[in-house]
N, C-alpha and C positions, 0 to 999 in steps of 0.2 A: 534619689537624693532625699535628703530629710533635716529639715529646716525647723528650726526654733522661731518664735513670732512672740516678739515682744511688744503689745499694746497700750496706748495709752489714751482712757476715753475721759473729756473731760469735758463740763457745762461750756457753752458759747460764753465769750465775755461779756457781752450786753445783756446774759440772764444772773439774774440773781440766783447766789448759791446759799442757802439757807443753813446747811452743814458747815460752810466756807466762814459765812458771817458768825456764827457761834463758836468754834475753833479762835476764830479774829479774838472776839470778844474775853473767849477764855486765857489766852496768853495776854491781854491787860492784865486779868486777873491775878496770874501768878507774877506779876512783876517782871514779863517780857514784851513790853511795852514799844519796841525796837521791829520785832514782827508785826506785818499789817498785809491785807489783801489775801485771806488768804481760799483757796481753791482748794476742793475736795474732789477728786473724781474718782475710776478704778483704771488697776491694772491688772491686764488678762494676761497669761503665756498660754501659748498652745503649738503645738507641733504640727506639721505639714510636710506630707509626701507630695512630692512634685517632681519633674525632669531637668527642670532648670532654674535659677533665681528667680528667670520673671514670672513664670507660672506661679511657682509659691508666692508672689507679690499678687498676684491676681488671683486668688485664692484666700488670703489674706484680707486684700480688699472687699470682697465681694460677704465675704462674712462679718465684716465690720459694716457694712450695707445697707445688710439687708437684713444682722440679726443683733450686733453686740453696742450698737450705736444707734440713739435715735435720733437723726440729723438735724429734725427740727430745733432741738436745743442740746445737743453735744456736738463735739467734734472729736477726733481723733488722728493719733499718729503711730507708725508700727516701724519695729526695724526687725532684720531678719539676722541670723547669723546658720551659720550651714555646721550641722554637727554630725 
């Protein structure tokens, strides 16, 4: 079976996001004053062969682990859809 992995890595909330704060800052600027807080991280797609849901979810995991997340200060979340 062959799974689509849709990722999303983003700074821990207790760190400061530097990109996040300037993005903030720039929407004062253009007179949208209304947005505040805001957060920058990335989104990955990547595809996975697997037998079954949970294997692709474990596989998934394990690659946001060990290679696409650095836990110390991100987190992240993944959802899968079977195509």
């Amino acid at each position: 079976m062959k799974f689509k992995a849709s990722i999303d890595v983003m700074p821990l909330e207790a760190l400061l996001d530097p990109q996040g704060k300037a993005v903030t800052q720039s929407m004062s600027n253009l007179g949208l004053n209304e947005i505040s807080n805001v957060r920058i991280g990335k989104h990955i797609t990547l595809y996975v062969d697997a037998d079954n849901e949970n294997d692709a979810k474990d596989y998934v995991d394990q690659a946001c682990g060990k290679l696409l997340c650095n836990k110390i200060m991100e987190s992240y979340s993944f959802s899968l859809e079977e195509i």
